[in-house]
N, C-alpha and C positions, 0 to 999 in steps of 0.2 A: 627272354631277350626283348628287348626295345625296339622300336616300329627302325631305327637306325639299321640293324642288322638284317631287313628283310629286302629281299632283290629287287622287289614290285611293291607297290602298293597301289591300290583300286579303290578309289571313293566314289560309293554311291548315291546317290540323290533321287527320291521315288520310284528306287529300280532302275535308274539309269546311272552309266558312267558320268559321273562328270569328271572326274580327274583321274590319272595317271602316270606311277614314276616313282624315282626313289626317294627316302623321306629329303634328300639334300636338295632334287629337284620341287619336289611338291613346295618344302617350305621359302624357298628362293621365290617362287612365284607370286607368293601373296595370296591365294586362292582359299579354299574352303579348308580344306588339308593344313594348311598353314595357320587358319586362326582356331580350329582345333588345338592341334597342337599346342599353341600360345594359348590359349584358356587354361588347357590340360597341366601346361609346365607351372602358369601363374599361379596354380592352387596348390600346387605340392610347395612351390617356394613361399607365395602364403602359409601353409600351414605348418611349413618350418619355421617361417617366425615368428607365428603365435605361440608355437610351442617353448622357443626359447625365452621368448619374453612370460609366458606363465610359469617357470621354471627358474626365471631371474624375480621375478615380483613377490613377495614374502604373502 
């Protein structure tokens, strides 16, 4: 399951909290949680479209 379906989520930072809440709250805020996340999703949607494009290229 995807960080979506989890009740809490807790991001650490040198062993401290720095953030907490659910993925809808974390990523509305902009915070560290947030540009994870948006790294994490850019690279899957990147690497979907490498894939089709090496796939469409003879």
């Amino acid at each position: 399951m995807g960080s979506r379906w989890w009740g809490s989520i807790v991001v650490l930072d040198g062993g401290r909290i720095v953030e907490r809440g659910t993925h809808v709250d974390l990523t509305a805020t902009g915070g560290e949680y947030a540009r994870l996340f948006e790294m994490q999703t850019r690279g899957y949607r990147e690497g979907a479209e490498g894939a089709e494009r090496s796939t469409l290229t003879p």
